[in-house]
N, C-alpha and C positions, 0 to 999 in steps of 0.2 A: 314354513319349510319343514322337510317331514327328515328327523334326525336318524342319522347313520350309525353303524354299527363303527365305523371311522371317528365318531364324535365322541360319540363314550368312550372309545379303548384311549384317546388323548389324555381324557379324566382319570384311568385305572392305572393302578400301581405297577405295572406293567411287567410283575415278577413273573407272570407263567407259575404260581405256585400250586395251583391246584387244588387247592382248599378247597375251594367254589364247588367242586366235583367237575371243572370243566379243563383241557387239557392245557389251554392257553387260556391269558385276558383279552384274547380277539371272539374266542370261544364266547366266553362269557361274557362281553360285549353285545353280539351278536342274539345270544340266549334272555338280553335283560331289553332290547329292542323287539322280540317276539313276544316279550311279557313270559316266557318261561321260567325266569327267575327274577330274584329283586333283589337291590341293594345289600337286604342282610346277606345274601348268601356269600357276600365278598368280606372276612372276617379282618382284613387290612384296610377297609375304608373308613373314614374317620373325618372329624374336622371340614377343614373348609373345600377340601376332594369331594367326600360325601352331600354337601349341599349344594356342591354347583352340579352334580348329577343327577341331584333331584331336582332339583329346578329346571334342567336338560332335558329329563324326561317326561317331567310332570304333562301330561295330556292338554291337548289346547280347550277340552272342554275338561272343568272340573268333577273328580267324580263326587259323589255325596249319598249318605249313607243315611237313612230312616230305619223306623221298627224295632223291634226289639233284639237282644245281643243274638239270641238264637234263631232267628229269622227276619234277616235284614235284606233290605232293597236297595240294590245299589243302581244308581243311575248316571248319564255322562260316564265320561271317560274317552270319547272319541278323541280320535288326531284327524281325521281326514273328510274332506267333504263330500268322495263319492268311494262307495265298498270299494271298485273293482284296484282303487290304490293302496290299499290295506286291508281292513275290513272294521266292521262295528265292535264297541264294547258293549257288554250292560246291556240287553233286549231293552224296548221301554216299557216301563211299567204298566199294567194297566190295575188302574184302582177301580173299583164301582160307588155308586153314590146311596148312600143312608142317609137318610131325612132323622133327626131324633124325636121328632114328633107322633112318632109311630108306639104304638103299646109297646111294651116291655118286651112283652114275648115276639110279638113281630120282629122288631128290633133283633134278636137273639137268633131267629129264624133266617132270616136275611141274611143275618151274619156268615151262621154255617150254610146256606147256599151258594154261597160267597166264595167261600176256601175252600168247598168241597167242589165246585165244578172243576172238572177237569177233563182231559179226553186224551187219547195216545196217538202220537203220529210217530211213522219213523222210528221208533224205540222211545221216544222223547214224551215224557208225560207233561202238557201242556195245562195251565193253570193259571188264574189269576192272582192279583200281588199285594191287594191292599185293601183296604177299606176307606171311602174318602165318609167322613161322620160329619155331617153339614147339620148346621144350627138352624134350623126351619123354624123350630118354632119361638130362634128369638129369645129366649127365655136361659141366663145362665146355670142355670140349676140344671133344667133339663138336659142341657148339653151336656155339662157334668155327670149327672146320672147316665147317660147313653156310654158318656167316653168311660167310669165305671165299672159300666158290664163289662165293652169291649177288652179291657185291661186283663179280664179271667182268660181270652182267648192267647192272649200272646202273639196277635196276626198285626202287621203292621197296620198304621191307622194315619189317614189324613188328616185337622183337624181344620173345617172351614168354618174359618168364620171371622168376620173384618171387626170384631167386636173384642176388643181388647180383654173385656171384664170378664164375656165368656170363654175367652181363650186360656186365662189365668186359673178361672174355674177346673175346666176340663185338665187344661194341666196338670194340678196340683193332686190328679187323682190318676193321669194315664203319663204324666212327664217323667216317670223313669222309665219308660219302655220308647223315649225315643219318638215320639209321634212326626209329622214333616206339619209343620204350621202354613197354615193357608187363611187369609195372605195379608201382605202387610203391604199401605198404597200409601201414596201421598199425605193422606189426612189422620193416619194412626200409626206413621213409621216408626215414630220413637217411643211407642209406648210396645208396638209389636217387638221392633230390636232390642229393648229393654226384657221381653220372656224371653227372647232365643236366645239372649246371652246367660240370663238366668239358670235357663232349667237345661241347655245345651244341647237344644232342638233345632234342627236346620228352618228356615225359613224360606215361603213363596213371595215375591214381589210383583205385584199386581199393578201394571201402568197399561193400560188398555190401548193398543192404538196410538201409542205416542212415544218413538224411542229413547227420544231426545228425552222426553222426562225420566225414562227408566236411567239411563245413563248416570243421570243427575242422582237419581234416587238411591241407582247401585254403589255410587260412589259415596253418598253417605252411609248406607251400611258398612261399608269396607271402613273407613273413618272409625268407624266405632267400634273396630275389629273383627265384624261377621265376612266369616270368608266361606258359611254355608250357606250359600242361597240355591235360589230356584224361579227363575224367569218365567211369568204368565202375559203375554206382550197382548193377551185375548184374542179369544177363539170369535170371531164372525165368522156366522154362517150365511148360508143363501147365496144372495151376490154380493156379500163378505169375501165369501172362502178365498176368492185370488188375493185379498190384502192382507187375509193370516198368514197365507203361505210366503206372499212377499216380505212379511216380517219376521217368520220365522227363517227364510233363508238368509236375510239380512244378518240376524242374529249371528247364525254361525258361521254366516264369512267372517265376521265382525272376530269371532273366537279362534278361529281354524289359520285364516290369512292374513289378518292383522295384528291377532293376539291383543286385542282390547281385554286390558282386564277388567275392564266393567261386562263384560259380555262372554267372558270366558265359565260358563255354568251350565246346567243345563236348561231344557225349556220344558214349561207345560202345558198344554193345549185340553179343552175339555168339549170332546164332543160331546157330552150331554147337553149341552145348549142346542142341538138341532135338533133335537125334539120339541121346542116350542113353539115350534107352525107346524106341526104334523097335523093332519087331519086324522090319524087314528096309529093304534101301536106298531101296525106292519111298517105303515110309510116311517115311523119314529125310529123302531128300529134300523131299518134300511138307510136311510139317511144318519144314523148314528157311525154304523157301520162305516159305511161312505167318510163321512169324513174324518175319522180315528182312522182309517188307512191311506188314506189323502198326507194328512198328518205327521204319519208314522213315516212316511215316504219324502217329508218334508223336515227331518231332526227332532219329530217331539222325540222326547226323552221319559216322558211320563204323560199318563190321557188320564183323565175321569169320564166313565161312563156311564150311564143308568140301568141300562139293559141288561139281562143277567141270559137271556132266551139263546140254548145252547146253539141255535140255526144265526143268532146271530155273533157270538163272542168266536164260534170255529175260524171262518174264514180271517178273522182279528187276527189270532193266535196262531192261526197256521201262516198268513203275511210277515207277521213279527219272525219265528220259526226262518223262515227262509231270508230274511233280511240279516237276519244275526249270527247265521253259519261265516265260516271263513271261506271266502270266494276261493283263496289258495288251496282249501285241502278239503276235497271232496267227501259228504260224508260216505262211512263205510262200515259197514259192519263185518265181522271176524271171518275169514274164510276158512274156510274146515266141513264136518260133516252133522247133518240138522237132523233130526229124527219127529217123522209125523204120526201119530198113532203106534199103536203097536206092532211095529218092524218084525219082518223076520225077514229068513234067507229068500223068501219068493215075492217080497215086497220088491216095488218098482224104485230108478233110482234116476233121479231128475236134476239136471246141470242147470246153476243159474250164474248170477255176478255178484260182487261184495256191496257194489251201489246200494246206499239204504231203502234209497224210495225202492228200486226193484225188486230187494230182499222182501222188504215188510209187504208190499204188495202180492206177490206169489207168498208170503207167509199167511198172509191174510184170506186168500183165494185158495188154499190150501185146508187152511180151516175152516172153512165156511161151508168146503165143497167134502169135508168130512172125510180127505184123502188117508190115507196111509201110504208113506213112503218114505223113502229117504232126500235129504235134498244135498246136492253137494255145491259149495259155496265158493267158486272162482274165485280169488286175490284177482283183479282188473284193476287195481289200487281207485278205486272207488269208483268206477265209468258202469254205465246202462250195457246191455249188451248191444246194441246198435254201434255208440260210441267205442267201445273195447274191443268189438271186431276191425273195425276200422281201423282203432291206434296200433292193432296189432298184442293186447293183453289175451283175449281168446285166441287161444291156437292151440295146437293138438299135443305139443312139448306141456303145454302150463296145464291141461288137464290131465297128461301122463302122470306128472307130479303130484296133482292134487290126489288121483287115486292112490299113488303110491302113500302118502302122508297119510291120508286116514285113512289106509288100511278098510273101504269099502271093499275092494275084492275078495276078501275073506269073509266078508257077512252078508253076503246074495250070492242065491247059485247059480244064476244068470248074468254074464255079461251084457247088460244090456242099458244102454241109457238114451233119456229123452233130453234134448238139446230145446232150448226156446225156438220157435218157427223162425225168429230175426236171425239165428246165429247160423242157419240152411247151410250157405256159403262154406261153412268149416266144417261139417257133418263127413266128408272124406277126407280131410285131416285126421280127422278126432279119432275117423277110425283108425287110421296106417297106425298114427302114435301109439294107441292106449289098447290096440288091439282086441276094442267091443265093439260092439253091434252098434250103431249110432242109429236112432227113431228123433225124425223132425216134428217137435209138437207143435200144440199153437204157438200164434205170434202172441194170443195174451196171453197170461195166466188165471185169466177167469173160463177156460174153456179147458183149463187142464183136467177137471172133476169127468167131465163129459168125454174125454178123450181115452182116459184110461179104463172108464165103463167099457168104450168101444170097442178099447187096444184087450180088453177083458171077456172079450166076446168071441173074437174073432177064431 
């Protein structure tokens, strides 16, 4: 059951003092249910008030923290089973996989391909999270030497391997920077739970296909005081994939509607295993792909991948990106006025919406097509122009404003502006209000370049 802003203020000292920075403790109730603020910021909570609000609020998935103190992976944290009734914490992870069996410099090389891919969507520079450093060759030394290097880099590190001895190893050289231990099963739990309590590493619990034994299994870790875990319930692929995803939804009804605290964690799924029937790297990749978005759409909470191939990690990143926005609040970028090239007063001046995808997209078609202009940037409080004509945010009042605010009329010595082809409909509004010249452009904005050659000819 998903807690009120009703629930909390029952828990709060109910002064209205305003410490908080909020006007009331309904205020602040309210602002600690959005996650805009926390506990400390209430300086009269205290004693047994303060722990029944933390327990009130605490998330039905636990969150859990790997890596090192200055770049840390947080993961879990959800309350709810579907976005459109909240929305998601914590994107999921995605790590990629390091074999240690690789030369040094390989190894090294890898690394920083690793942490340095990245790509820009939306304003949002998207990026990988982790390193998973798997023990291939078996050997505790080597793994130690790999985990080692990776320690120079300060990038968070997975550490796989079911092998106690080389877990200790690699430990004892990369265990102050927080590694996520992977994984501790049936046959090495009490020697795994025994590091993670040690060196105060969260820990993966690996029970393949069987939840009933994870249950059992989680419940001894907890026993013995680990309360950072990390559920791998295994990844089946092929004609697998329906009974991972049955277990993995399993899982988090189990946390979300039941609040089992054996299953209140996150989960982690590795699509690198569907690479082991590919007949060659496209179909590996693609089928990688495939099911880390399957996956992602199913509560992993963290993936291991193998792939590093930028044609396959984008559409990864850009799925995650749009799963982890808040359904409630549309994104948006600042409305005001954008300068393309070097502007003067005979430069051309182009209306668009505050919508990101819109923005960045005519931002992007703007640059590409090597314009010069000005852009000016509607508040539509974050809608496409399609949608914001419709809601009624485009209208010829909210662009009078816009000119008036940023003082565009004083830096063109032409009234004259190009409206999106979509926004046609309000083009004699736009003009009675703001008293310029309104020009319907394209409907895309990848035909603006082409448009303003024409509108340049004429």
């Amino acid at each position: 059951m998903q807690v009120t802003a009703m629930d909390v203020y029952r828990l709060l000292p109910k002064t209205n003092c305003g410490k908080c920075g909020e006007s009331s403790c309904m205020a602040f109730a309210t602002k600690l249910i959005e996650k805009e603020l926390t506990l400390d910021d209430c300086p009269q909570l205290s004693g047994d008030e303060r722990q029944k609000l933390e327990d009130l609020l605490a998330p039905a998935v636990r969150e859990i923290t790997f890596g090192p103190e200055k770049n840390q992976v947080v993961v879990g944290g959800d309350e709810v089973l579907y976005r459109f009734e909240l929305t998601y914490y914590n994107p999921t992870a995605l790590v990629v996989d390091l074999p240690d069996d690789l030369p040094s410099e390989e190894i090294m090389k890898r690394a920083s391909d690793i942490m340095n891919l990245k790509f820009e969507r939306t304003g949002e520079e998207l990026t990988l999270d982790a390193i998973a450093l798997r023990n291939k060759s078996g050997s505790p030394e080597k793994f130690a030497e790999a985990a080692g290097a990776l320690a120079e880099l300060n990038f968070p590190v997975v550490l796989c391997t079911f092998d106690p001895e080389a877990m200790r190893a690699a430990l004892e050289v990369l265990g102050d920077q927080r590694p996520l231990m992977y994984a501790a099963t049936k046959d090495n739990l009490q020697e795994m739970a025994d590091l993670s309590i040690s060196y105060g590493c969260p820990l993966v619990l690996f029970s393949p296909g069987d939840l009933e034994e994870m249950k059992n299994l989680t419940r001894r870790l907890r026993a013995m005081g680990l309360t950072e875990i990390i559920l791998d319930p295994g990844t089946f692929t092929g004609e697998g994939i329906g009974d991972t995803i049955d277990n993995f939804v399993m899982i988090r009804r189990l946390a979300v509607e039941d609040r089992d605290e054996d299953f209140r964690f996150p989960i982690m799924g590795i699509p690198a295993l569907s690479r082991l029937t590919a007949s060659d790297k496209i179909e590996a990749n693609i089928r990688e792909a495939t099911v880390a978005a399957t996956l992602m759409n199913r509560y992993a909470d963290i993936l291991i991948l193998a792939g590093t191939d930028i044609w396959e990690i984008m559409p990864v990143l850009t799925l995650r990106q749009g799963l982890y926005t808040d359904p409630r609040k549309p994104q948006a970028v600042d409305p005001g006025v954008y300068e393309f090239g070097e502007v003067d007063e005979n430069s051309p001046v182009i209306l668009t919406t505050n919508f990101s995808l819109t923005y960045y997209t005519v931002e992007g078609d703007l640059k590409s097509g090597d314009v010069t202009a000005y852009l000016l940037v509607l508040d539509t409080e974050g809608r496409a122009v399609d949608v914001s004509l419709a809601g009624g945010q485009l209208n010829g009042p909210a662009v009078a404003d816009l000119i008036k605010d940023t003082g565009i009329e004083d830096r063109v010595k032409d009234k004259v502006m190009i409206i999106p082809g979509l926004a046609a409909p309000a083009s004699g509004e736009i003009e009675d209000d703001t008293g310029w010249k309104v020009l319907v452009g394209p409907r895309d904005s990848s035909g603006i370049p082409d448009y303003l050659e024409k509108l340049a000819s004429e």
